[in-house]
N, C-alpha and C positions, 0 to 999 in steps of 0.2 A: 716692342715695336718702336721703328725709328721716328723722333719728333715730327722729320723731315716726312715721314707714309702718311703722318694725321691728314683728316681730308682739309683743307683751307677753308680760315674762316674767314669769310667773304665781308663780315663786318668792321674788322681791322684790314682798310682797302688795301691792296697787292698798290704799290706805285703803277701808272701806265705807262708801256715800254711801246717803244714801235718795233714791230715786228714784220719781218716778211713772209708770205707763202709765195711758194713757185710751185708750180702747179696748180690748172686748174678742172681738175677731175673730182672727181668723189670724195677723195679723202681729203686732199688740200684744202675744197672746198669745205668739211665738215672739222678741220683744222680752223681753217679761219673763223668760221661760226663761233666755234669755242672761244676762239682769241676774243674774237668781237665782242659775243656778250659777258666775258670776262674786264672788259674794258678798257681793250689795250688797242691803242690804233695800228690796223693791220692795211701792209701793203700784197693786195693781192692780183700775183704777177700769171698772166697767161696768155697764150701765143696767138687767139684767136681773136679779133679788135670786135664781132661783132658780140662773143662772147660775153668781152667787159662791158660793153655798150649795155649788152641788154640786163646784166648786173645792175651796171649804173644806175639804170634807167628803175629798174623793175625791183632791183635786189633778190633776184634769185635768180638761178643758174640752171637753167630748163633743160639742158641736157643731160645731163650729171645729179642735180638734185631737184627734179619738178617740183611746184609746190611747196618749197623749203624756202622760207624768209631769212634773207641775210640780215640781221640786225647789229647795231654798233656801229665804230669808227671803222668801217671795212673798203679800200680804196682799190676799184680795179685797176689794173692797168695790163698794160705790154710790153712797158718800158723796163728791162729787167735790170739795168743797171742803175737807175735809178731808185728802183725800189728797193735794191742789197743796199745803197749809198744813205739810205733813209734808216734802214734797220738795223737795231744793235744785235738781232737775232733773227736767225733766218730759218726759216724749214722750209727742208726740203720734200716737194712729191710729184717727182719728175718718174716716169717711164723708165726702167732700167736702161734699155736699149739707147734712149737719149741723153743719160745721164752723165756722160763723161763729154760730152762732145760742149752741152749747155756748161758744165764749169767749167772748162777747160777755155772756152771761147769769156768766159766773163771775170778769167781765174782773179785778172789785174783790178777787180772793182772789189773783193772782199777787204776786209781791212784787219792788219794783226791785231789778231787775241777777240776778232769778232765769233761768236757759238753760232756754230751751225749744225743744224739737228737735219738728219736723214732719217724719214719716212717709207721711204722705196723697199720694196722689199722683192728684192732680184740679185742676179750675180751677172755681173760681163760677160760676155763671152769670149772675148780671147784673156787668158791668162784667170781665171777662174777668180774675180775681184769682186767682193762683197762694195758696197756705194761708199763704208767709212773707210777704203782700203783707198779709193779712186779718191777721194776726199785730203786721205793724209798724203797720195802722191801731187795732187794738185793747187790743193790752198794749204799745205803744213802749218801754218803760219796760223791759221784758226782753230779755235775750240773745239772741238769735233765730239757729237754725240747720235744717240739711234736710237730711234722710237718704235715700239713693236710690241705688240699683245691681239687679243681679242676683240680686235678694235672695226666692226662692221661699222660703216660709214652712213649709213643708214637708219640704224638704232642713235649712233651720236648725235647726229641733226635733230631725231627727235627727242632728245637729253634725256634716253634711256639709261640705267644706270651701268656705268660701262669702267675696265680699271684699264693701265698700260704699263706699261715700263721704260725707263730712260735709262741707258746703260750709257756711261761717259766713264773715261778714265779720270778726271777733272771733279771734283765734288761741287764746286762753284755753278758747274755745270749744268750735272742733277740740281739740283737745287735751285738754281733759274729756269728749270723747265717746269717743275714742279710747282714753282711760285704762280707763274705764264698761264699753265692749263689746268690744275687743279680749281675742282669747283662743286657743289652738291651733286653733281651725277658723273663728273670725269675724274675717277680718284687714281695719281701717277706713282709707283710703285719704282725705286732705286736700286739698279745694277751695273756692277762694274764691269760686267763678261760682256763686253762689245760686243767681241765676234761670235760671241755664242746666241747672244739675243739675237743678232740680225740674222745670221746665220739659219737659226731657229724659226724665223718670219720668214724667209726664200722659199725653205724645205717646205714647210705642212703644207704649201701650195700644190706640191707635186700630189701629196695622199690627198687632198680633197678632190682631186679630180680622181682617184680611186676609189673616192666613198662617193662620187655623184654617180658613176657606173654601179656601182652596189646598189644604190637609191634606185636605178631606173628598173635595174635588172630583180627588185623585188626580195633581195635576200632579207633574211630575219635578221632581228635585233643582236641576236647571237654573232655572226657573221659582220655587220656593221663595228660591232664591239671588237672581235677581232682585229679587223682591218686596221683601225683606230690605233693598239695600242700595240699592233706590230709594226705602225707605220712609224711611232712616237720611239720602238725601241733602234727600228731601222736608222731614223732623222739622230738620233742621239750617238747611236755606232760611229756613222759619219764623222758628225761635228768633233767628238770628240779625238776622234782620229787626228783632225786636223787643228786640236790646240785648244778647242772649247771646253770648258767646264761644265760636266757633265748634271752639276745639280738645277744648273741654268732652265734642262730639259721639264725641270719639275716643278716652274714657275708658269707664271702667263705668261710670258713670250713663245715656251716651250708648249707644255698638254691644252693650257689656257687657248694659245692662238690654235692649236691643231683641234681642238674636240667644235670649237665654234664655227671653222669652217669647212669641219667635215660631214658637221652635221645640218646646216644651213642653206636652203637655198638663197638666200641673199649672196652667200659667198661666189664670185667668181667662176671661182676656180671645180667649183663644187655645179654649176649648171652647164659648164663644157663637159664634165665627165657624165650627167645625166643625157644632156642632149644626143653624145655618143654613146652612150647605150640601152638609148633608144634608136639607134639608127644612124642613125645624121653621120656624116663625112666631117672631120677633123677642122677642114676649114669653112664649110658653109656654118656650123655652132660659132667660132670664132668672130664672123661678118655679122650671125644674126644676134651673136652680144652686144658690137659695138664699140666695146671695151677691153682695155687690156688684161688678160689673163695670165700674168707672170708664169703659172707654173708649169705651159707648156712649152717655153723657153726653156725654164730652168731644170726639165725633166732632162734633158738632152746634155747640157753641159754636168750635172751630178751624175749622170750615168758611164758617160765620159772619165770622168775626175774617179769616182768607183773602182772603176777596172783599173785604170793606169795605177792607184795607190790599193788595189785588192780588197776592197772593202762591199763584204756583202749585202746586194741591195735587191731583195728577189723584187720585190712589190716596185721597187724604179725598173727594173729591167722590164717585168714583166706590162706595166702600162707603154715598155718603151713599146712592145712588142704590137700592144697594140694598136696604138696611134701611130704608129711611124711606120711599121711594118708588117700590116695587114696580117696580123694574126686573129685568131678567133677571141672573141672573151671567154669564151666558155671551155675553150682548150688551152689558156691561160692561167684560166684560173685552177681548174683538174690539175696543173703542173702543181703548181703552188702548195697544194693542198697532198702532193704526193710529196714533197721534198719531206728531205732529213728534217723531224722533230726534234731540235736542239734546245739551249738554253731559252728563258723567258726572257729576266733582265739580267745580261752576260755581265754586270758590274756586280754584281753578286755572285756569277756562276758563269765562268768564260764561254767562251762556244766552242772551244775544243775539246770539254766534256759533255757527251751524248747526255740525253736523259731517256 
């Protein structure tokens, strides 16, 4: 095990860094918590002025985290240039959708060889761009890393014990993010496959809204277990098609983030596909979340990017089928269960050999 995996001991203090969050949703918010009662002064940046106010004011964040006390050096604000101009390190958990518009407009305020870590776990929609891809077109000039596992925002806040991963090409990198969050209940886990981590965090969003429809729809454990680990061979097919390293799939970013939020209702992504199938319309689940659900986005542009590069996606197709194109669940799923029985995991055993 690498020195760097040991969990940090909090007795030989970490120096205080100032740090930024941008973002002020659920996970930025359970971001900065971390930071905070790690004891590092956090500037934390969001668009909404009553929001910070009532931070300020209250120390929690009543929308996003009821009842969860912000404790430490934890500074709200609005002011986003300000708060990159104060931080030698910045994380990011911004909204995919919004994510390129918010650097791109504050490109001028990072500063060379400042680290900045992406949280987001989404792809753009034009030109099919993971957040470290929009990152390295827009501030190059910065340290660039991406944070992604089994990381419910929920269980963090309440210093359940929970692991991640830092994937940076940079070892200085890893290593100051490790230093940053590492703590007795957040243990950060070092990879260099970027694009396969984040990658990896986009996708399992799409199959937890396949195992929230399973959840509604009452299937057996049997069936659940399926779904799961043909969703894990599907997301792996993929990624690797497009450059990722395939053992990536076999860490927490990979089975790690896909088995917690397929099996969780905490997760998202996992109470839009419950909601619809028990009924409910595509977008009244969406409103009565609240929240953003990346992987109803991201279902759309991988199904897309699929076809155009030929890579078989029945389980994307077949949810496209049903959210987007009023098809049945239940004649959806009889498809699925009729296709060619081909390989398990085709890195052992291609798919162009029947079994």
């Amino acid at each position: 095990m690498s020195e760097n995996n040991l969990p940090q001991d909090r007795g030989a203090r970490v120096p205080v860094h100032d740090v930024a969050v941008l973002g002020g949703g659920s996970f930025g918010t359970a971001m900065a918590k971390v930071l905070g009662e790690n004891g590092h002064c956090v500037h934390f940046w969001m668009r909404d002025r009553s929001q910070a106010d009532e931070i300020r004011s209250t120390r929690i964040n009543s929308r996003y985290m009821p009842g969860i006390e912000l404790t430490g050096d934890i500074q709200p604000t609005t002011d986003l240039p300000e708060a990159i101009s104060k931080a030698e390190i910045v994380f990011l958990a911004i909204p995919s959708k919004a994510f390129r518009t918010v650097i791109r407009e504050h490109s001028d305020q990072f500063r060379d060889g400042q680290v900045v870590i992406s949280l987001t776990k989404g792809i753009e929609e034009h030109g099919f761009k993971l957040m470290s891809e929009i990152l390295q077109e827009e501030i190059p000039r910065c340290r660039i890393g991406v944070l992604s596992g089994p990381n419910l925002a929920g269980e963090i806040v309440n210093r359940d014990l929970t692991a991640t991963v830092i994937a940076a090409k940079d070892p200085d990198v890893r290593r100051t993010v490790q230093e940053l969050l590492g703590c007795e209940y957040f243990r950060v886990y070092a990879n260099i496959d970027v694009y396969g981590v984040e990658l990896a965090g986009a996708l399992k969003n799409i199959y937890a809204i396949v195992a929230g429809l399973a959840s509604a729809l009452d299937m057996g454990e049997n069936a659940k277990a399926m779904l799961i680990t043909r969703g894990l061979a599907e997301m792996s097919r993929f990624a690797v098609s497009l450059g990722a390293n395939p053992m990536t799939f076999m860490g927490l970013a990979g089975v790690g983030d896909l088995i917690v939020t397929c099996t969780s209702s905490k997760s998202r992504n996992f109470r839009i596909g419950y909601a619809v199938g028990k009924g409910q319309k595509l977008d009244d689940a969406v409103e009565e979340l609240g929240q953003v659900a990346e992987g109803i986005y991201t279902l759309k542009l991988v199904k897309e990017k699929a076809e155009a590069i030929k890579i078989y996606m029945p389980l994307v197709r077949g949810l496209h089928e049903i959210l987007y194109e009023g098809a049945s669940i239940t004649a959806v799923i009889n498809s699925l269960m009729m296709s060619v029985q081909n390989s398990d995991v085709e890195f052992i055993l291609p798919r162009t050999i029947s079994q």
